[in-house]
C-alpha angles and dihedrals in degrees: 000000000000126000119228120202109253109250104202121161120204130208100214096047093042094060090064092044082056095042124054098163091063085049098062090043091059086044095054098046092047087052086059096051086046087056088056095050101261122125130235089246091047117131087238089056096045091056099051088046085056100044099042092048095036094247144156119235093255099052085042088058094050094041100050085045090052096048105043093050092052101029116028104007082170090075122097 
């Protein structure tokens, strides 16, 4: 038996992938709360993430993860 790779598409990461646009956004406003000392897991961050995209923490978690680590990896 042979495994296949799962292909599941997600809507929450795919709006990013669709929009670029969004992506540089969360990255840029990542990069500020960086400036202040937060990081991008923080719970502060978490919660503007969330609230700015209309998320839930969990989903802001996984968005701001996804992002980071395809769109601004320089970001902690």
């Amino acid at each position: 038996m042979v495994a296949l790779p799962a292909r599941a598409n997600s809507p929450l990461l795919d709006s990013v992938k669709q929009n670029p646009q969004l992506a540089r956004s969360l990255c840029n406003d990542l990069k500020a709360l960086n400036a202040q000392g937060l990081s991008a897991t923080s719970p502060q961050a978490v919660a503007m993430v969330a609230s700015r995209q209309g998320l839930n923490k969990t989903d802001a978690e996984i968005l701001t993860t996804y992002v980071v680590g395809l769109h601004c990896p320089e970001v902690r």
